[in-house]
C-alpha positions in Angstrom: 0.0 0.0 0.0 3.2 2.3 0.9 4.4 1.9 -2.7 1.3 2.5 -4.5 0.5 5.7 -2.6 4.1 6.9 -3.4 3.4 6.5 -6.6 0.1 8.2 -6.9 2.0 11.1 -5.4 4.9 11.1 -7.2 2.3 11.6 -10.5 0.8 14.4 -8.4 4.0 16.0 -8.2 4.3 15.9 -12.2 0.8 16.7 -13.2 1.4 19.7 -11.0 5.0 20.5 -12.8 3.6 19.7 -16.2 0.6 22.5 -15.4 3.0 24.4 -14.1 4.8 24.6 -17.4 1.7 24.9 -19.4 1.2 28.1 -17.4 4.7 29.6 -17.7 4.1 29.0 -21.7 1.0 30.9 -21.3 2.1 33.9 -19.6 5.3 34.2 -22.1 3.3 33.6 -25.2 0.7 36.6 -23.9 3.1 39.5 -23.2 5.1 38.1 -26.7 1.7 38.3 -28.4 0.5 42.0 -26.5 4.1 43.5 -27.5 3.8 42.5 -31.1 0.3 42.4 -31.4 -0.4 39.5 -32.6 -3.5 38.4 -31.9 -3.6 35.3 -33.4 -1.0 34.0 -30.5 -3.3 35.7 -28.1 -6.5 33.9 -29.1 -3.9 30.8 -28.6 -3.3 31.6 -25.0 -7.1 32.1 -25.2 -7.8 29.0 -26.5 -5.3 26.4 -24.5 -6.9 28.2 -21.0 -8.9 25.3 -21.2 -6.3 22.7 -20.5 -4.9 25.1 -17.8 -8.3 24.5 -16.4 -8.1 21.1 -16.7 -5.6 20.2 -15.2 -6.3 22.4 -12.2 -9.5 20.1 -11.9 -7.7 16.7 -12.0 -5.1 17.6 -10.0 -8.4 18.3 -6.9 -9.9 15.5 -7.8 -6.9 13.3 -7.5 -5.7 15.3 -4.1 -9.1 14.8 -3.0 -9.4 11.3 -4.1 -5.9 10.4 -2.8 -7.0 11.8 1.1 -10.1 9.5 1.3 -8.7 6.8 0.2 -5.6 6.8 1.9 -5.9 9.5 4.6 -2.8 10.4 4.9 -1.1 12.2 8.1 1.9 15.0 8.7 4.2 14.7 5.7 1.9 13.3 3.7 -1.1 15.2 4.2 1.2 18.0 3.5 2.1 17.2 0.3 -1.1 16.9 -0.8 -2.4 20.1 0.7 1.0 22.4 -1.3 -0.4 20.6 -4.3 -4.2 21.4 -3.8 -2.8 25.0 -2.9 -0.2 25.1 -5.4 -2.4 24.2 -8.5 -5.4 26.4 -7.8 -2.7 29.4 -7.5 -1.1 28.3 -11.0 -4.7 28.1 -12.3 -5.4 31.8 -11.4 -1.6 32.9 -12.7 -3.2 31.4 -16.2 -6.1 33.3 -15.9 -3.8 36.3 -15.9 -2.2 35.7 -19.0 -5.7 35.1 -20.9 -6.7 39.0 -19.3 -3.1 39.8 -20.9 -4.0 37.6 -24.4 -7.6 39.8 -24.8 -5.8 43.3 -23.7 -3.9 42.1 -27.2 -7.2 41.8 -28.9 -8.5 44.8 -27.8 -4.9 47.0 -27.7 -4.3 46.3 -31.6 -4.8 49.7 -33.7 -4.2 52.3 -30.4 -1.3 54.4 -30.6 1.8 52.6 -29.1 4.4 53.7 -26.6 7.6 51.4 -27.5 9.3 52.7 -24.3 6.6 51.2 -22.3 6.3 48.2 -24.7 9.8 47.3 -23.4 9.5 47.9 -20.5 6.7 45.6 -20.2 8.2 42.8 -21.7 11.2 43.4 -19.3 9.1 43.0 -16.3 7.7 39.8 -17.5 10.9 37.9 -18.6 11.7 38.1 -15.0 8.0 37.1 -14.1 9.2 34.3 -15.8 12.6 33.4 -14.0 10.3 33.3 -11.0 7.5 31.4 -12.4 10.4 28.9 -13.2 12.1 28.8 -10.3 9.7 28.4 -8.2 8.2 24.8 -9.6 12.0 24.5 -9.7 11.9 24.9 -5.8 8.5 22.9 -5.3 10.0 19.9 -7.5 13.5 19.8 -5.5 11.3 21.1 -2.1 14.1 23.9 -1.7 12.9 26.4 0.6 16.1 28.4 0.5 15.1 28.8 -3.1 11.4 29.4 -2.6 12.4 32.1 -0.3 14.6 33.9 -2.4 12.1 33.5 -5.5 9.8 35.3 -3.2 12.3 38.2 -2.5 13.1 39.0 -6.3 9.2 39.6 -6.2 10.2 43.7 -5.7 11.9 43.8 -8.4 7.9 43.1 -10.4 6.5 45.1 -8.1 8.6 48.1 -9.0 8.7 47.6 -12.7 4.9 47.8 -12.5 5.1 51.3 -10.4 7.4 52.4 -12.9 4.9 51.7 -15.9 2.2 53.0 -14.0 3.9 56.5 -13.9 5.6 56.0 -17.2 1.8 55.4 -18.8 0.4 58.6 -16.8 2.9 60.9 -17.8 2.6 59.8 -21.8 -1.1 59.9 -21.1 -1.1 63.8 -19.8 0.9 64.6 -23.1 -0.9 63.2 -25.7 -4.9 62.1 -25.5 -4.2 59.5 -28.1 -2.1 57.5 -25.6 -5.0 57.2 -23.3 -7.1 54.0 -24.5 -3.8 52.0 -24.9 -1.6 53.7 -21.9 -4.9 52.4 -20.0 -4.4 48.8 -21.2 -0.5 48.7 -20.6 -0.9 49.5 -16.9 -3.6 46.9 -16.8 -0.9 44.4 -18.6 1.7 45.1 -15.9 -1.0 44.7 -13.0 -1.4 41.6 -14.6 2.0 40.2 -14.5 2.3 42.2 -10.8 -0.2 39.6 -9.6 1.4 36.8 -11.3 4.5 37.4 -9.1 2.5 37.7 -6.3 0.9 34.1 -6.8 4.7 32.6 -7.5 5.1 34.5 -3.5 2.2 32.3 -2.5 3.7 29.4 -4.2 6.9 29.6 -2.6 4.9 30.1 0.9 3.7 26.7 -0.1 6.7 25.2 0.1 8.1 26.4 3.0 4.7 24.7 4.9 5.5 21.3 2.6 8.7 21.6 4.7 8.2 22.5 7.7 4.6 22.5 8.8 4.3 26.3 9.0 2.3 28.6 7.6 4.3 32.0 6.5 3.7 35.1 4.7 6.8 36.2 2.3 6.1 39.6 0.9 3.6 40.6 3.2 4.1 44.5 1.5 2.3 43.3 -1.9 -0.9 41.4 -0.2 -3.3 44.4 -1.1 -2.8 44.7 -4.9 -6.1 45.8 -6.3 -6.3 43.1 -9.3 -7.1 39.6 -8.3 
């Protein structure tokens, strides 16, 4: 019985790493496709939500499956808790980068701001080191990593400030800039909450290793956009 629940949790671990990936895709496929506007890579994004979703699903019902069948205690129960955790935060970072694919849709036409375009596919390349670091630190249960991961969280968290006042000061210049300026500071709220679910993540693991429930970042708990 020992074996065959080990089993059963090592696939939980790679379901979740496999979504996990599916998710990091997503998010670097929608800020490619919002920067060039492409929209035919953002109704992709659009379109592959669904296995996102998915996966998210299976994942609870095999966590949920996997504690009534086997009720499992400490370590064990723990593991299966980061993952039920873990999954519905990666489900909501995909979310994130679907708002990000229909700003695409509805950004293409408006007058551009290339400074702000770069800047925006800045802040999500290291969106991305985080998003893969962090199932790096969940799939090795490093919570020196995970820790750290949630650190180099600021540095999202003041790009986005930076775009914010970047987008208001083109804004009050030129009129023109205001329908797209509006959806660029929505793109790096997007990404800004994306970091913040990798923080949540990494929180995760620190409780798969040690049974404690922390908060890493506790400054960026309040952003507006959920």
């Amino acid at each position: 019985m020992r074996r065959v629940f080990e089993e059963e949790l090592n696939d939980l671990h790679v379901h979740f790493f496999e979504m996990g990936k599916m998710v990091n895709e997503a998010i670097y496929k929608s800020v490619k496709a919002f920067v060039n506007h492409d929209k035919e890579l953002a109704q992709e994004v659009i379109d592959g939500d669904l296995e996102i979703n998915r996966h998210e699903v299976e994942l609870e019902k095999q966590c949920f499956e996997m504690i009534a069948l086997q009720q499992p205690v400490t370590t064990d129960l723990r593991k299966i808790v980061t993952v039920m955790k873990a999954c519905a935060d990666l489900e909501r970072m995909g979310d994130h980068a679907v708002s990000i694919a229909k700003s695409t849709i509805r950004v293409k036409g408006n007058k551009r701001i290339y400074e702000v375009e770069a800047e925006i596919a800045e802040m999500s390349e290291k969106v991305k080191v985080m998003v893969q670091g962090v199932l790096d630190a969940y799939v090795n249960f490093d919570t020196e990593k995970a820790k750290q991961i949630a650190l180099s969280d600021r540095a999202v968290d003041k790009d986005a400030k930076k775009i914010h006042h970047d987008c208001i000061e083109h804004m009050k210049a030129d009129s023109e800039i205001v329908l797209g300026g509006s959806d660029y500071m929505l793109v790096a709220g997007y990404l800004e909450r994306i970091g913040d679910y990798v923080t949540n993540i990494s929180e995760w693991i620190v409780y798969l290793n040690s049974g404690k429930v922390v908060e890493l970042n506790t400054h960026n708990k309040n952003s507006p956009i959920n």
